[in-house]
N, C-alpha and C positions, 0 to 999 in steps of 0.2 A: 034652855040654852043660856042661862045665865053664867053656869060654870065656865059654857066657852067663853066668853067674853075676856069673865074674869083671866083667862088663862091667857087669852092675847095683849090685855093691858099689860100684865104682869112679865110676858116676853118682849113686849114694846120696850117699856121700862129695861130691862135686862139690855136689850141691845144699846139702850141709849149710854147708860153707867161699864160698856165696856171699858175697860183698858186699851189704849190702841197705841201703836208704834210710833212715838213722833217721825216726822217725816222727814229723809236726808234733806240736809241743806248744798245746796248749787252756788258754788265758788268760781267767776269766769278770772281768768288771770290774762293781764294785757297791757302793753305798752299803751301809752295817755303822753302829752303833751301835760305838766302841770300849772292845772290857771296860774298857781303863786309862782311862778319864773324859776322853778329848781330843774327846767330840759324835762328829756323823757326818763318819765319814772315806770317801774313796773306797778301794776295796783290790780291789788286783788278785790273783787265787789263780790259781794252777796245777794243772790239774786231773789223775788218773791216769787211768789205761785204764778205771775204773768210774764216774769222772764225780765222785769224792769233792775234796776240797779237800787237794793233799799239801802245797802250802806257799805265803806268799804273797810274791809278785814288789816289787811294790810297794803304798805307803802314802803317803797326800795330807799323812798328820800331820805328818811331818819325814822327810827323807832317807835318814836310819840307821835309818830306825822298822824293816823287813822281815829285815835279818839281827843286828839291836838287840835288837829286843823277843823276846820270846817266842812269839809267833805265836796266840793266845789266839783270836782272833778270829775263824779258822777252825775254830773248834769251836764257836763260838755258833749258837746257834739260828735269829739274825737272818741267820748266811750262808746260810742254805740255804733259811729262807721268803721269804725278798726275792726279785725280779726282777734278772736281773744288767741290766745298762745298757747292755755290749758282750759280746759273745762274742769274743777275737782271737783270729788261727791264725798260731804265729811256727815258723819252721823246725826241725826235730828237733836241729840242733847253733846256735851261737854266742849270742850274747845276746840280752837281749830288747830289742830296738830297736821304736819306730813309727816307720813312715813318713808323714811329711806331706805 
C-alpha cells in the first residue's frame, strides 16, 4: 500500500500548486456626503471577501482625490446606509477600466 499513499501525497501536492483564476473584484458605486466639505461626490469602493469597503477606486471630486486623500469616506456612516447606484464586477487582475 505504499504506492497508494505515494500517489495521494503526490495529487495532494498537485491540487495545491494549481494555477487558479484570480477572483473578480466588487466595485459598489455611490453617492457619499464628503468628510472633507467638497457636497455629494460620487465614489467608487472596492469591496473584500465580507462586502466591507477596503478602499476607494475612484472620486467625482478631482482626480488625485482616491490615492490623495485619506480615504475617510469609507468609514462614514453615509457609505454603508445609502443605496449604492451600480454594483460593477472588473476582473481579478489589471485595472479598473469601464466599458462603453
Amino acid at each position: 500500500m505504499r504506492w497508494i499513499d505515494t500517489v495521494r501525497r503526490f495529487a495532494a501536492a498537485a491540487r495545491t500548486f494549481r494555477i487558479r483564476p484570480a477572483a473578480p473584484r466588487i466595485v459598489r458605486r455611490m453617492d457619499v456626503e464628503c468628510p472633507h466639505g467638497r457636497g455629494r461626490v460620487e465614489v467608487d469602493f472596492l469591496l473584500d471577501r465580507s462586502g466591507r469597503h477596503e478602499a476607494v477606486v475612484r472620486c467625482s471630486a478631482h482626480a488625485v482625490c482616491p490615492p490623495a486623500c485619506d480615504q475617510a469616506c469609507r468609514l462614514c456612516v453615509d457609505a454603508y446606509a445609502e443605496r449604492a447606484r451600480a454594483i460593477l464586477v472588473y476582473p481579478g487582475t489589471g485595472p479598473f477600466e469601464e466599458i462603453d
